[in-house]
PDB file of N, CA, C and O in Angstrom:
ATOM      1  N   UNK A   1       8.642 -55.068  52.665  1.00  0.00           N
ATOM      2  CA  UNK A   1       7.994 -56.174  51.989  1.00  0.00           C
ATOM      3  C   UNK A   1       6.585 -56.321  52.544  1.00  0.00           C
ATOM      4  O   UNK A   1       6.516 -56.834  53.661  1.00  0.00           O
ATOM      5  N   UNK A   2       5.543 -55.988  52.002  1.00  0.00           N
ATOM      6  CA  UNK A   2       4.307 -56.992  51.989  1.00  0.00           C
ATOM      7  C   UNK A   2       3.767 -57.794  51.828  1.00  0.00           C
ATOM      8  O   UNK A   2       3.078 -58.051  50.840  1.00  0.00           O
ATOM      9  N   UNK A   3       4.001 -58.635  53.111  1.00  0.00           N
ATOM     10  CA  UNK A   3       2.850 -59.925  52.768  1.00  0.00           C
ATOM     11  C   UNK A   3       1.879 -60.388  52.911  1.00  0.00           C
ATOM     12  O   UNK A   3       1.518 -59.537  53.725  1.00  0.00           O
ATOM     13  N   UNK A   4       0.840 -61.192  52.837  1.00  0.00           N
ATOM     14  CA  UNK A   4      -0.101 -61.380  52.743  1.00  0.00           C
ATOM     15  C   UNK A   4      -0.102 -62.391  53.600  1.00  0.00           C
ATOM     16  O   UNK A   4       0.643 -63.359  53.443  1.00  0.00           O
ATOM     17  N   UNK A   5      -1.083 -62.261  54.776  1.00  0.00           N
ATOM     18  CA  UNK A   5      -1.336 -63.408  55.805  1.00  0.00           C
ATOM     19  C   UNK A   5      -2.977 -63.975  55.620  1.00  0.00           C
ATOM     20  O   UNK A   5      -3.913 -63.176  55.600  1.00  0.00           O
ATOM     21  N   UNK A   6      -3.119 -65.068  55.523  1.00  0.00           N
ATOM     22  CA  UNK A   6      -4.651 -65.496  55.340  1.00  0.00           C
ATOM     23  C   UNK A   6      -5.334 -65.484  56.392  1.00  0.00           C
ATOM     24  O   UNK A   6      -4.617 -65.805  57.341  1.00  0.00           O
ATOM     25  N   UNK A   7      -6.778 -65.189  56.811  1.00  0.00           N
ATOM     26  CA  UNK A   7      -7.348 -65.168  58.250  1.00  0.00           C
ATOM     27  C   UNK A   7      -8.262 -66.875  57.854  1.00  0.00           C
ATOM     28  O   UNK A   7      -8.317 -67.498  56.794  1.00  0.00           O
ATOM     29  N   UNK A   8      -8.688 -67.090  58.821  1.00  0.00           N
ATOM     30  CA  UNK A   8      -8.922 -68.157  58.589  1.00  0.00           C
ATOM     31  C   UNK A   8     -10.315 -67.634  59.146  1.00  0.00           C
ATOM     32  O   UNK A   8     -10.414 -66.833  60.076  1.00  0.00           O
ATOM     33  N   UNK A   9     -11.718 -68.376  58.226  1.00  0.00           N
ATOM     34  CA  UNK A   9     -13.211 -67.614  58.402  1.00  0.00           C
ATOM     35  C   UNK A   9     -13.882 -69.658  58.321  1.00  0.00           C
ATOM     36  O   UNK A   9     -13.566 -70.453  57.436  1.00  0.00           O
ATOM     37  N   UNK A  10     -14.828 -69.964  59.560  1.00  0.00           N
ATOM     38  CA  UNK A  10     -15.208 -70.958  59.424  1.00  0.00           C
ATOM     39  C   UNK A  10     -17.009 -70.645  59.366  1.00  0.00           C
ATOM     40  O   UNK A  10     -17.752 -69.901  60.007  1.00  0.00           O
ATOM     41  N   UNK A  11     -17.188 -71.502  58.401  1.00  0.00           N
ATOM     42  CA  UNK A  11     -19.076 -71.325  58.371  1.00  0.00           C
ATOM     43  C   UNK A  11     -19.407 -72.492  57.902  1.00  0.00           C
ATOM     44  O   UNK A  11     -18.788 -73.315  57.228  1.00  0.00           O
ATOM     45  N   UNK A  12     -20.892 -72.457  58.516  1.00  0.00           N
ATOM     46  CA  UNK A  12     -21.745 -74.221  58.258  1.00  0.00           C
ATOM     47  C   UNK A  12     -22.457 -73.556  56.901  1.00  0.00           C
ATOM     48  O   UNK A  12     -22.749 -72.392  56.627  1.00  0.00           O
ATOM     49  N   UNK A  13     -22.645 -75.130  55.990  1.00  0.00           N
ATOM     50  CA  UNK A  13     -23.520 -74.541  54.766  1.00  0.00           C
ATOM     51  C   UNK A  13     -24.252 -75.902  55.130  1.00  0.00           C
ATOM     52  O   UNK A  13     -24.123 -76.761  56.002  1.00  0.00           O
ATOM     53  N   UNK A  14     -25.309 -75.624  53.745  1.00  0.00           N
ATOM     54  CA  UNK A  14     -26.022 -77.003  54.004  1.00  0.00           C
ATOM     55  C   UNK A  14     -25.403 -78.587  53.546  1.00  0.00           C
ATOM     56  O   UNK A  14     -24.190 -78.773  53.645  1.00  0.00           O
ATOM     57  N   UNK A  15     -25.985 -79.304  53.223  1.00  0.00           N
ATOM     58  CA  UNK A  15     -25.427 -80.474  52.525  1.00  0.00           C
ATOM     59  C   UNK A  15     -25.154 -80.420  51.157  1.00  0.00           C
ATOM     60  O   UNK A  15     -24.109 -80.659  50.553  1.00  0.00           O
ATOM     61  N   UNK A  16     -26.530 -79.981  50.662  1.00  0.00           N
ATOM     62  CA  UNK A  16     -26.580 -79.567  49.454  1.00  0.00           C
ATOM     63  C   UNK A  16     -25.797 -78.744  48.889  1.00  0.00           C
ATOM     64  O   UNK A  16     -25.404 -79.222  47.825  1.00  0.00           O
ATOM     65  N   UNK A  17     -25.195 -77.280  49.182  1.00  0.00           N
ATOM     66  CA  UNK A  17     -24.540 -76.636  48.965  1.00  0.00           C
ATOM     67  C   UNK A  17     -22.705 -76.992  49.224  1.00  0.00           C
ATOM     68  O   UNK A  17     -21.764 -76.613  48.527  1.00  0.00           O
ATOM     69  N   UNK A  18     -22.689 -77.681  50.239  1.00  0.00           N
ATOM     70  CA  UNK A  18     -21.462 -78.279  50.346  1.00  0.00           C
ATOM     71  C   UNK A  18     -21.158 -79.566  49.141  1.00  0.00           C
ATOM     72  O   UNK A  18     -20.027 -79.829  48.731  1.00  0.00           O
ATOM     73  N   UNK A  19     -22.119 -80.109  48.801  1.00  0.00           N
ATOM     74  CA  UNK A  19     -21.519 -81.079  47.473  1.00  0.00           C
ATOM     75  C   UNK A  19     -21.816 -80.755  46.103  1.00  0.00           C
ATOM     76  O   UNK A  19     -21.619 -81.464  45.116  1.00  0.00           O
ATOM     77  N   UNK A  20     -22.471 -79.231  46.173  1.00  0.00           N
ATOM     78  CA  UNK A  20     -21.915 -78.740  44.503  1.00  0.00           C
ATOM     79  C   UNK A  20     -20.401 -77.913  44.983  1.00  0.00           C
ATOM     80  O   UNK A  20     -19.724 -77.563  44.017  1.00  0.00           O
ATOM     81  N   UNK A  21     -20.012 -77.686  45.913  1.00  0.00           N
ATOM     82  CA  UNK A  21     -19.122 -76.885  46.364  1.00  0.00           C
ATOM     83  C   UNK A  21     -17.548 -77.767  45.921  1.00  0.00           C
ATOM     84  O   UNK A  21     -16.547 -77.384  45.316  1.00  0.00           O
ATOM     85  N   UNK A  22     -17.905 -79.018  46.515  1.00  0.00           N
ATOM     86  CA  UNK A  22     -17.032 -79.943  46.299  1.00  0.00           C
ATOM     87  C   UNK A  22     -17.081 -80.234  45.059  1.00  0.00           C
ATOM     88  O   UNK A  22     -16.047 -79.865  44.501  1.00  0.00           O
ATOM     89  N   UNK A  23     -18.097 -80.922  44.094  1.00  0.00           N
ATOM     90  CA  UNK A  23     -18.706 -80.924  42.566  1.00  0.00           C
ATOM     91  C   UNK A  23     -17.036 -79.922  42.043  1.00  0.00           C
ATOM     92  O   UNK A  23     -15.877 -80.280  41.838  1.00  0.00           O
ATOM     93  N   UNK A  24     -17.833 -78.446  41.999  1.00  0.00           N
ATOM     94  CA  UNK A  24     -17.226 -77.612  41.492  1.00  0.00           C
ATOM     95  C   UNK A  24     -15.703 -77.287  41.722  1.00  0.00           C
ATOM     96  O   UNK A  24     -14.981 -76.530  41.072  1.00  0.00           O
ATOM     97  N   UNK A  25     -15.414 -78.041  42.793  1.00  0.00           N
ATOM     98  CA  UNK A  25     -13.944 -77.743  43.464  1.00  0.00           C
ATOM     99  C   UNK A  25     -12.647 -78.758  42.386  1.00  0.00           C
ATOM    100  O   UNK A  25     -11.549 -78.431  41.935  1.00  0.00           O
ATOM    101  N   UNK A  26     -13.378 -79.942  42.309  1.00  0.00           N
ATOM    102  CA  UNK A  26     -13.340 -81.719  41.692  1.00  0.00           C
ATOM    103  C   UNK A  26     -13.203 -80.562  40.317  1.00  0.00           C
ATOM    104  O   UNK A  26     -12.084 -80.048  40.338  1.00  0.00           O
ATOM    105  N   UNK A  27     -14.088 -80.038  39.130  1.00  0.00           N
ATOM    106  CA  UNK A  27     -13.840 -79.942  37.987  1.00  0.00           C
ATOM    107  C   UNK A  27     -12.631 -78.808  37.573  1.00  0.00           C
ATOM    108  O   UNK A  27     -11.808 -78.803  36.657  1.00  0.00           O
ATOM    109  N   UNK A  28     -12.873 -77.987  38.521  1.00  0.00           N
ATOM    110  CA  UNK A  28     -11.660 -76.675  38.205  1.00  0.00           C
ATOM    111  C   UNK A  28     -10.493 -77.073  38.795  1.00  0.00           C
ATOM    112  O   UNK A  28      -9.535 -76.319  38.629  1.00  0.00           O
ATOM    113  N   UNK A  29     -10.251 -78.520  39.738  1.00  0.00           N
ATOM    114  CA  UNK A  29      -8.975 -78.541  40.408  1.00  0.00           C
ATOM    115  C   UNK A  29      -8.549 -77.361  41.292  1.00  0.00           C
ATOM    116  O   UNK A  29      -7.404 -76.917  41.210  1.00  0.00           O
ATOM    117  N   UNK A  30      -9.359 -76.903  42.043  1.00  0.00           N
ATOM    118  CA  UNK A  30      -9.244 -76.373  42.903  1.00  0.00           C
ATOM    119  C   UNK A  30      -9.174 -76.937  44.658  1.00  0.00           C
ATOM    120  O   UNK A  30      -9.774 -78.002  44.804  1.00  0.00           O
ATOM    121  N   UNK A  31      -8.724 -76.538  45.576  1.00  0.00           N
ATOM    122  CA  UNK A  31      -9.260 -77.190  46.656  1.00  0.00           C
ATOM    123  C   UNK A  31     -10.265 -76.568  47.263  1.00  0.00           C
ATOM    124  O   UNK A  31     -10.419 -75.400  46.907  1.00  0.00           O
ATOM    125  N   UNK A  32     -10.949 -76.949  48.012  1.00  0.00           N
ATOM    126  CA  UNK A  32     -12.079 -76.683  48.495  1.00  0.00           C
ATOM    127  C   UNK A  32     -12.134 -75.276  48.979  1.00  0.00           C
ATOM    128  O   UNK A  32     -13.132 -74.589  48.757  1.00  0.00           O
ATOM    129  N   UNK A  33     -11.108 -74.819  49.627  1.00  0.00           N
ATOM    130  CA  UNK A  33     -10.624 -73.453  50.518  1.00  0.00           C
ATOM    131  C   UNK A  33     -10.297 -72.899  49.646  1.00  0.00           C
ATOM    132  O   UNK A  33     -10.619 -71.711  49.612  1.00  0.00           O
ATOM    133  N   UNK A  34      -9.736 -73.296  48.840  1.00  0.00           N
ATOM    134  CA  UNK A  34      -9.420 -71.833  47.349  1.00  0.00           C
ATOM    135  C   UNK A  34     -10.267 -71.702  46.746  1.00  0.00           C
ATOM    136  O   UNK A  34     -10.320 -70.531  46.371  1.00  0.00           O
ATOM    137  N   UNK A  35     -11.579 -72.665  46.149  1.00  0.00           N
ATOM    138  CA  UNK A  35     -12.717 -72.403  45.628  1.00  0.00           C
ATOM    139  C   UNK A  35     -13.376 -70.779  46.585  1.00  0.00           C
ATOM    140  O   UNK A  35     -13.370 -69.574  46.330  1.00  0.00           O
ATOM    141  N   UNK A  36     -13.847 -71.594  47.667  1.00  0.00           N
ATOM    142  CA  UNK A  36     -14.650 -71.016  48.434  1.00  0.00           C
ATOM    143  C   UNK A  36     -13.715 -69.225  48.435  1.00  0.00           C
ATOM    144  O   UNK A  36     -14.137 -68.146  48.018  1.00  0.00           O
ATOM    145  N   UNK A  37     -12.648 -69.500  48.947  1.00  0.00           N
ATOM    146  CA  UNK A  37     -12.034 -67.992  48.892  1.00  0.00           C
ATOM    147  C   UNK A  37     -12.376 -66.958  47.709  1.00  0.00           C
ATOM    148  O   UNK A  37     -12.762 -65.789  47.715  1.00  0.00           O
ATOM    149  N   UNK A  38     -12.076 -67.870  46.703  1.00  0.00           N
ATOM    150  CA  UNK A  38     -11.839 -67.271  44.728  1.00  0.00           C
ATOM    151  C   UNK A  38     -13.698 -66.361  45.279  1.00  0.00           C
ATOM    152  O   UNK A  38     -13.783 -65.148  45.472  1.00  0.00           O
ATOM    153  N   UNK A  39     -14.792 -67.251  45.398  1.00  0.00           N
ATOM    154  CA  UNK A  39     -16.196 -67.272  45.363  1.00  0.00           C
ATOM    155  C   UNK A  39     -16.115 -65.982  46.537  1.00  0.00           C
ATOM    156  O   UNK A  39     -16.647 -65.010  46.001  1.00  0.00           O
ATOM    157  N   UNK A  40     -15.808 -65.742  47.456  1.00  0.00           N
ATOM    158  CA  UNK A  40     -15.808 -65.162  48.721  1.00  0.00           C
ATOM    159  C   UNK A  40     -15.236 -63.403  47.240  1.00  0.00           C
ATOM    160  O   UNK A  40     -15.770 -62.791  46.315  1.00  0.00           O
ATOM    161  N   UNK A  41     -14.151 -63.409  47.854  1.00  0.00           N
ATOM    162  CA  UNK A  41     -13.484 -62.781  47.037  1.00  0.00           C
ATOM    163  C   UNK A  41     -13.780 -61.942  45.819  1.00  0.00           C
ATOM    164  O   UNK A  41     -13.313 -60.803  45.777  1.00  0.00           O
ATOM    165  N   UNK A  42     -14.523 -62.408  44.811  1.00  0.00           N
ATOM    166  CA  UNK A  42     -15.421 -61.855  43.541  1.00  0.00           C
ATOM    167  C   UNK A  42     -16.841 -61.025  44.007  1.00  0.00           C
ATOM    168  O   UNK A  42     -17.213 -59.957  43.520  1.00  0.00           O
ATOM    169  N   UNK A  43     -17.589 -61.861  45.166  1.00  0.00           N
ATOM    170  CA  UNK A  43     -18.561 -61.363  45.724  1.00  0.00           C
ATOM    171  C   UNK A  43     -18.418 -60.462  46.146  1.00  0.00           C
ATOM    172  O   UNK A  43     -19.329 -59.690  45.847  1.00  0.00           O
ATOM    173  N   UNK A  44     -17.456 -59.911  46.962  1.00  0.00           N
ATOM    174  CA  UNK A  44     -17.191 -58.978  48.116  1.00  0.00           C
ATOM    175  C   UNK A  44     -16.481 -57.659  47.556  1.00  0.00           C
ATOM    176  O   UNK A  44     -16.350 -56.588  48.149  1.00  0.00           O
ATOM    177  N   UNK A  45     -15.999 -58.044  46.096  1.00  0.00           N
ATOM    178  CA  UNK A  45     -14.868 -57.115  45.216  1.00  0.00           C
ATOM    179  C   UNK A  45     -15.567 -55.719  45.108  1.00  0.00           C
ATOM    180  O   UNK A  45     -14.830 -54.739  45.215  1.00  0.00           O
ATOM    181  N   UNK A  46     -16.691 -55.549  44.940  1.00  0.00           N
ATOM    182  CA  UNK A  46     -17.329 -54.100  44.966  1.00  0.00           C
ATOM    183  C   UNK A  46     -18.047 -53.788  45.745  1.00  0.00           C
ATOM    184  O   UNK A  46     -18.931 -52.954  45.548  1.00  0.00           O
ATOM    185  N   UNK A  47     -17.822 -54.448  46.944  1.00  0.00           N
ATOM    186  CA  UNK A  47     -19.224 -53.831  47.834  1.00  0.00           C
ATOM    187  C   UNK A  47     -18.638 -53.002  48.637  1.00  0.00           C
ATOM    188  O   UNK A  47     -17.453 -53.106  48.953  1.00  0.00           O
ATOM    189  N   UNK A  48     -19.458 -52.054  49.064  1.00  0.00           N
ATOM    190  CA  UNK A  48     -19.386 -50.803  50.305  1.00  0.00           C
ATOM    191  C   UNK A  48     -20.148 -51.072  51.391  1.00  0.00           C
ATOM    192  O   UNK A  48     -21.082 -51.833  51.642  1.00  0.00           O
ATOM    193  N   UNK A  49     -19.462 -50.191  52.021  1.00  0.00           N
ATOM    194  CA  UNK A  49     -20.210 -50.364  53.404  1.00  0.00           C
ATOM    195  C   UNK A  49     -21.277 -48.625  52.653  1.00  0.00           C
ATOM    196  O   UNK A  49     -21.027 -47.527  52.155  1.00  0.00           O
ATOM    197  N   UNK A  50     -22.590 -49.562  53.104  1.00  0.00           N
ATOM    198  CA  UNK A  50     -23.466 -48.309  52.783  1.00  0.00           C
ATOM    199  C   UNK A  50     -23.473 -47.264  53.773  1.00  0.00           C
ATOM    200  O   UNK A  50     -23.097 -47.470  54.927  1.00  0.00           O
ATOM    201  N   UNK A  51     -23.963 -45.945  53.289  1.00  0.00           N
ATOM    202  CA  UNK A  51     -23.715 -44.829  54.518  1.00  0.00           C
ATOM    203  C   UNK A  51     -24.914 -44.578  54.915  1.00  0.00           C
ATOM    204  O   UNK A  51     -25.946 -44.616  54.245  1.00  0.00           O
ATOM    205  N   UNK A  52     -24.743 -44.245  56.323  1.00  0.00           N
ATOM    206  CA  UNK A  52     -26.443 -43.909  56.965  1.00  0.00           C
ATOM    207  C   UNK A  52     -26.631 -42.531  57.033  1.00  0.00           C
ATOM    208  O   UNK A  52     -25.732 -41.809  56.603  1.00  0.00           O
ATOM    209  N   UNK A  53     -27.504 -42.110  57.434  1.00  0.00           N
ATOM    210  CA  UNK A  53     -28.009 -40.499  56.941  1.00  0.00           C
ATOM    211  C   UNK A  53     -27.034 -39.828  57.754  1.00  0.00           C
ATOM    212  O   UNK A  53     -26.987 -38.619  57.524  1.00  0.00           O
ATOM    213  N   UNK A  54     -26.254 -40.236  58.618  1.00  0.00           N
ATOM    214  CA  UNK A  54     -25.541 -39.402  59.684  1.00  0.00           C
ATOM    215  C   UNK A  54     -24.031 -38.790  59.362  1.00  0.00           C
ATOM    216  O   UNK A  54     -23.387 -37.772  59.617  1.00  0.00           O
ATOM    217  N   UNK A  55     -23.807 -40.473  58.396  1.00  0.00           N
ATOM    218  CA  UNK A  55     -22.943 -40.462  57.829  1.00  0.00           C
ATOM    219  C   UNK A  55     -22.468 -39.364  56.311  1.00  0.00           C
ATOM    220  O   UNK A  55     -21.323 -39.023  56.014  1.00  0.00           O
ATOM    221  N   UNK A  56     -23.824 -38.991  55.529  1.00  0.00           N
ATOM    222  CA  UNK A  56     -24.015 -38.535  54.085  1.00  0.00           C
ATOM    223  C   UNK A  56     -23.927 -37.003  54.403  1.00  0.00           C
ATOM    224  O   UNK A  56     -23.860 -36.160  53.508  1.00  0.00           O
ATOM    225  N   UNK A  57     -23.935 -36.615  56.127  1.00  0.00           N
ATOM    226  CA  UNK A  57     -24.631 -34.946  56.417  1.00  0.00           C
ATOM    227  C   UNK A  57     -22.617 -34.415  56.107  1.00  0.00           C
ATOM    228  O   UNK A  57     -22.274 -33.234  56.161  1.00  0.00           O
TER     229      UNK A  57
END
């Protein structure tokens, strides 16, 4: 069985960004930590770690 354990990631934002965060959390019925995850999550879905020339030989 695989399961899925959550890590827990803490970061400061500004004010501003923390109350559209909340804003946006309030209209989709989301909580704040599942917003931010969903947002985390979509961002991160295609990125690579880029390769350095050492790496490409």
């Amino acid at each position: 069985m695989n399961s899925r354990v959550a890590k827990k990631v803490f970061a400061s934002v500004s004010d501003q960004l923390a109350e559209k965060l909340e804003k946006r959390s309030e209209i989709e019925g989301r909580s704040l930590s599942n917003l931010i995850s969903y947002l985390l999550e979509r961002e991160m879905e295609d990125w690579q770690v880029p390769q350095t020339k050492q790496q490409a030989k």
